[in-house]
C-alpha positions as MATLAB code, in Angstrom:
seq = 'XXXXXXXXXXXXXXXXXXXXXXXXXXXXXXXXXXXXXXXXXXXXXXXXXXXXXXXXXXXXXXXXXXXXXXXXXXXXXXXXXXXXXXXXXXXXXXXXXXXXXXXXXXXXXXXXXXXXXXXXXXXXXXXXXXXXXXXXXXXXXXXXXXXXXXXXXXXXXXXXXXXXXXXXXXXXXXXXXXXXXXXXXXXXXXXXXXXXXXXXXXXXXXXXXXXXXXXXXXXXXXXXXXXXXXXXXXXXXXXXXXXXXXXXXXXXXXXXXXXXXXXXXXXXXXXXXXXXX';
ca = [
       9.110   21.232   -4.748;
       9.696   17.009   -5.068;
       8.274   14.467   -2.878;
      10.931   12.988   -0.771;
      12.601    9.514   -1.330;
      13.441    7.051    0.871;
      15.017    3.073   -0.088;
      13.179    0.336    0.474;
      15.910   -2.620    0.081;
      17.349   -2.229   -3.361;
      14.175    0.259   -4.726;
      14.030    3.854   -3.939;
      10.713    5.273   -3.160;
       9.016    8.420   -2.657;
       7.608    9.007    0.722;
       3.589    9.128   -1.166;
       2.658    6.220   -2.810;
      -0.096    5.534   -5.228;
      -1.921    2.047   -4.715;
      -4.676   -0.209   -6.914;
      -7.623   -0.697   -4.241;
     -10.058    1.894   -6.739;
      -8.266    0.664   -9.825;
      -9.646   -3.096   -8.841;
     -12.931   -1.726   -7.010;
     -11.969   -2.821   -3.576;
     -13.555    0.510   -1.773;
     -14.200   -0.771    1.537;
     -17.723    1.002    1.720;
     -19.752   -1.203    0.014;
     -20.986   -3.187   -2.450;
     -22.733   -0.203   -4.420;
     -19.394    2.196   -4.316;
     -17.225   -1.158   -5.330;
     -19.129   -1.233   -8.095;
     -18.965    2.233   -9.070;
     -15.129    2.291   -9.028;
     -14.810   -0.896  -11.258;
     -17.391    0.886  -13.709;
     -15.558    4.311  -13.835;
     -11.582    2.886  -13.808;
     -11.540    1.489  -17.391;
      -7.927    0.770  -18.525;
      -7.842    4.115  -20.023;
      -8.760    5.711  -16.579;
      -6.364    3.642  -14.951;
      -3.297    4.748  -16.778;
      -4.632    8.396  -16.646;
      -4.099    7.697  -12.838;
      -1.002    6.507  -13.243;
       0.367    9.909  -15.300;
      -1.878   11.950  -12.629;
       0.793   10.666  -10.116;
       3.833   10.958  -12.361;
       3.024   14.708  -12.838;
       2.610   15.076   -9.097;
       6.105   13.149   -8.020;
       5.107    9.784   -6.874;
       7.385    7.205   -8.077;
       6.134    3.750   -7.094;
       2.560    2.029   -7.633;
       1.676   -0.759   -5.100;
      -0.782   -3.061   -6.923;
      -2.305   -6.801   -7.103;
      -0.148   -9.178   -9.153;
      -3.406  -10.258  -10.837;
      -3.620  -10.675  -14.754;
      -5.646   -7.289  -14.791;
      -2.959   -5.074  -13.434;
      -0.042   -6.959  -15.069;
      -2.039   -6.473  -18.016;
      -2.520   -2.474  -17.714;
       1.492   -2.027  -16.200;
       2.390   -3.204  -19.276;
       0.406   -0.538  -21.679;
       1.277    2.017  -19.421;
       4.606    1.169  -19.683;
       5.253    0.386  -23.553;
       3.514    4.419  -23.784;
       6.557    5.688  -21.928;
       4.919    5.458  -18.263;
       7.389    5.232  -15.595;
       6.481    4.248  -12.419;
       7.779    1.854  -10.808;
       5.806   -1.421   -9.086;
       5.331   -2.859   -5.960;
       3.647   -6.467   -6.528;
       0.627   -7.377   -3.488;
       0.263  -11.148   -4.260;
      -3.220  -11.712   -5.368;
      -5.035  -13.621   -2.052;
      -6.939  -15.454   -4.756;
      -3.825  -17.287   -6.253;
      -2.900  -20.166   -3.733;
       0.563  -20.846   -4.998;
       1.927  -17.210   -4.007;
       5.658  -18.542   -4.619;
       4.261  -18.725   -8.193;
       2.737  -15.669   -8.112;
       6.495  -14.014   -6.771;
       7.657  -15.495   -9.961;
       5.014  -14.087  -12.336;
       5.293  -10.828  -10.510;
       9.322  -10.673  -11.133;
       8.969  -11.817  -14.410;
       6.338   -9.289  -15.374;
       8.671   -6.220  -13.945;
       7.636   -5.784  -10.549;
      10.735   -4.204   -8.445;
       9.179   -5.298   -4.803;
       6.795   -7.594   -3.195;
       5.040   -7.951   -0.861;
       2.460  -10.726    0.712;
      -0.962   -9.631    1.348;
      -2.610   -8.495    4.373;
      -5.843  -10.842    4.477;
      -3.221  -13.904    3.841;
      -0.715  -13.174    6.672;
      -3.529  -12.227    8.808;
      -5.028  -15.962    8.317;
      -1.387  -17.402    7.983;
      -0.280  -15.965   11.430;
      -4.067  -16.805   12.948;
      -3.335  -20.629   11.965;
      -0.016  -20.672   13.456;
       1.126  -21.121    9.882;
       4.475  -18.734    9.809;
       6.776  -21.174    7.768;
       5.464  -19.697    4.807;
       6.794  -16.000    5.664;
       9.885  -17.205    5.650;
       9.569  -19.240    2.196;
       8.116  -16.234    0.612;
      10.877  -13.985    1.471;
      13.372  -16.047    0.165;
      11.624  -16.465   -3.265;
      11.102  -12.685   -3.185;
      14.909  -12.403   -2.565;
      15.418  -14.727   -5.350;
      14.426  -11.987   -7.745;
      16.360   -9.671   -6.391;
      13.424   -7.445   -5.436;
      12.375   -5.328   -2.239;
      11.154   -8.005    0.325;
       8.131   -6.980    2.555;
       4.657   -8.590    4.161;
       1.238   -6.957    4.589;
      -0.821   -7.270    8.054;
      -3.949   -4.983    9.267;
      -2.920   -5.605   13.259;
       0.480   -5.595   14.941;
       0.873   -9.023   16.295;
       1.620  -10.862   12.705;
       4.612   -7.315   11.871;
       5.871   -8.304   15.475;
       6.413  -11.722   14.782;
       8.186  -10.526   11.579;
      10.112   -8.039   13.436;
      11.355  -10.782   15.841;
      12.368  -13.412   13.275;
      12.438  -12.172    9.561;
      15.043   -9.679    8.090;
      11.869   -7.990    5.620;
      13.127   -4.537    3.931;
       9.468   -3.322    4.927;
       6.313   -3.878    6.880;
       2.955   -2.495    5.102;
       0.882   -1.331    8.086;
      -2.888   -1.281    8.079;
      -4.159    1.591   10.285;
      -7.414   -0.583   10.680;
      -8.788   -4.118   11.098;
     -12.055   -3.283    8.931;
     -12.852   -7.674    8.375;
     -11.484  -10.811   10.655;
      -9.239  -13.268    8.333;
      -9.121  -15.738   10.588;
     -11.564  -18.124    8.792;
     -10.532  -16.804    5.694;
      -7.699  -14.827    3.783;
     -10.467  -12.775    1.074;
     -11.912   -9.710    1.318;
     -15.685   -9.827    1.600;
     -17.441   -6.806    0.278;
     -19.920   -5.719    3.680;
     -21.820   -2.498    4.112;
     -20.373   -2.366    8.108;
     -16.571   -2.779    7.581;
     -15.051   -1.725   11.437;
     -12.995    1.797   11.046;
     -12.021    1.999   14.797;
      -9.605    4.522   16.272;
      -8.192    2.343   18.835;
      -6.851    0.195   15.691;
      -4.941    3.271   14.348;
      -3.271    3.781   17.893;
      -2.658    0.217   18.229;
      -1.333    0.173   14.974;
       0.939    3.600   15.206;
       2.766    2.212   18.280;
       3.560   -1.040   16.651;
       5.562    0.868   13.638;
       7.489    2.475   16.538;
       8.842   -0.845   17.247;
       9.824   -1.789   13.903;
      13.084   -2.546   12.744;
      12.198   -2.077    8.767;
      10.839    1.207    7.445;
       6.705    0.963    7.196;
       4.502    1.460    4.661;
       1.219    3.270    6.319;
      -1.698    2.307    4.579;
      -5.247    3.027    5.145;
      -4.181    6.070    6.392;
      -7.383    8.165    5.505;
      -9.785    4.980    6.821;
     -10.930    4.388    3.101;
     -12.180    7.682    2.782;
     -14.130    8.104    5.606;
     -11.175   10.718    7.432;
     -10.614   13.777    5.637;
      -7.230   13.790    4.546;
      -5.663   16.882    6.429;
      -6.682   15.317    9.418;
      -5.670   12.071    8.106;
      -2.181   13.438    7.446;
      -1.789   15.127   10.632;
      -2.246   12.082   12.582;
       0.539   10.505   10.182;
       3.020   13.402   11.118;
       2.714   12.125   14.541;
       3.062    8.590   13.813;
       5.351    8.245   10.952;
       9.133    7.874   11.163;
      12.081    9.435    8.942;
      12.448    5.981    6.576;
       8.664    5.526    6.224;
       6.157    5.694    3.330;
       2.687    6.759    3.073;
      -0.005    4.621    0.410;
      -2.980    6.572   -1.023;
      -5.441    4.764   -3.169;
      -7.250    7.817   -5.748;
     -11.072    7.636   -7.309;
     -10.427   10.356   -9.807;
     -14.334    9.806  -10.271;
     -14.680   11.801   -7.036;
     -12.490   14.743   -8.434;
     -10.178   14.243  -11.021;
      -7.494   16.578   -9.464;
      -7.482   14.407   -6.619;
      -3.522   13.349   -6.462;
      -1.991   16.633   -7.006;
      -3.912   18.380   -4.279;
      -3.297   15.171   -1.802;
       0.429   15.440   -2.739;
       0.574   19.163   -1.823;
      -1.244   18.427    1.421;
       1.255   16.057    2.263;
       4.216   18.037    0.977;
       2.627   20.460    3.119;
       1.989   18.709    6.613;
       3.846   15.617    6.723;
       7.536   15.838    8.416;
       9.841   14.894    5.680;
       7.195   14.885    3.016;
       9.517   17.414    0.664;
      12.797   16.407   -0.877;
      14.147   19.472    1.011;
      12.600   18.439    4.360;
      10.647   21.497    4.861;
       6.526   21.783    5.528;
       5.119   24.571    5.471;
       2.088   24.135    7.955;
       3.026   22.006   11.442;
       0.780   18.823   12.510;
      -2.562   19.566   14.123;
];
């Protein structure tokens, strides 16, 4: 069986994603497990990640547009990798029209602005700059889209941006209202009610979603996980999985057959072979 593929503006994409949180050591549990990914995901790690994910079906990568993950695309690439990359500007860079650029230049084939910055964008009243990043994004010719961990900043979009997709957080683990980073805390907020919150917004949506955070940074086990996303996710959606391989390193291929397996659409052929729980 093949992971199903849906477009996302001019890219086509399977329905599983891989994405760079472990790869970077963004874990969201802790300072202690942040630093364990950064120490196990050398570069050679990474792109063994990568080919993990090739050999399972995923096509597309969402990752930072920082100079480490430019750096490692590149490698990967030049030894015959092949999958294909969805830019998150890096919140660090304050000229993200810059970072677009680099991004484009560099291969990326979508992009995206990150959560933590349209959460403190939209909290400041500061939406003009939505619109000025989609239009550099179109520029390049790539697929357009805009990161948010709560519904209000995806409705606005909804309302007054034509975006080719929305990347929806299921949770709201850190406020960006004072501030666009992530800060590394031992009592990030995993609630529920977020998820709901978050699942009814998509149902609104004019663009397909990307559903992130689906498994709550590995604290939900992923069939349970993935039956809440049968429930929640609609025919033009995707679903983003960050791996530790450090954990198990057949990690992707048995997350891909789970999803294959429970997820409505998840095959190329449509079929699952277990129904949602």
């Amino acid at each position: 069986m093949a992971l199903a593929k849906v477009s996302l503006g001019p890219a086509t994409v399977t329905r599983l994603a891989i994405g760079g949180n472990p790869f970077s050591g963004f874990s969201h549990q802790g300072a202690a497990r942040d630093l364990e990914m950064r120490r196990w995901y050398t570069a050679a790690r990474i792109k063994e990640a990568l080919r993990a994910a090739e050999r399972a079906g995923i096509n597309t990568f969402f990752g930072r547009a920082d100079n480490h993950v430019m750096r490692l695309l590149e490698e990967y690439w030049d030894e015959g990798g092949t999958i294909q990359w969805f830019a998150q500007s890096a919140s660090e860079r304050d000229d993200y029209l810059r970072n677009i650029d680099v991004a484009a230049e560099r291969g990326a084939k979508g992009m995206y602005l990150h959560g933590g910055v349209v959460d403190h964008y939209f909290s400041r009243g500061e939406t003009d700059h939505f619109a000025r990043a989609l239009e550099r994004i179109r520029s390049h010719g790539l697929a357009a889209g805009f990161a948010a961990h709560n519904p209000p900043p995806h409705e606005w979009i909804r309302d007054h941006l034509d975006v080719d997709f929305h990347l929806c957080c299921y949770y709201d683990p850190s406020p960006r209202a004072a501030s666009p980073h992530h800060v590394t805390s031992d009592q990030e907020l995993f609630d529920p009610a977020h998820r709901d919150e978050m699942a009814r917004c998509i149902k609104t949506l004019k663009a397909p979603a990307v559903h992130y955070k689906v498994l709550a940074a590995g604290r939900t086990p992923v069939e349970e996980g993935f039956a809440y996303v049968a429930r929640a996710i609609r025919p033009s959606d995707v679903v983003l999985v960050g791996f530790h391989l450090g954990d198990d390193r057949d990690l992707i291929a048995k997350t891909v057959e789970a999803f294959e397996r429970i997820v409505p659409g998840g095959r190329a052929d449509g079929s699952r072979s277990a129904p949602p729980r």
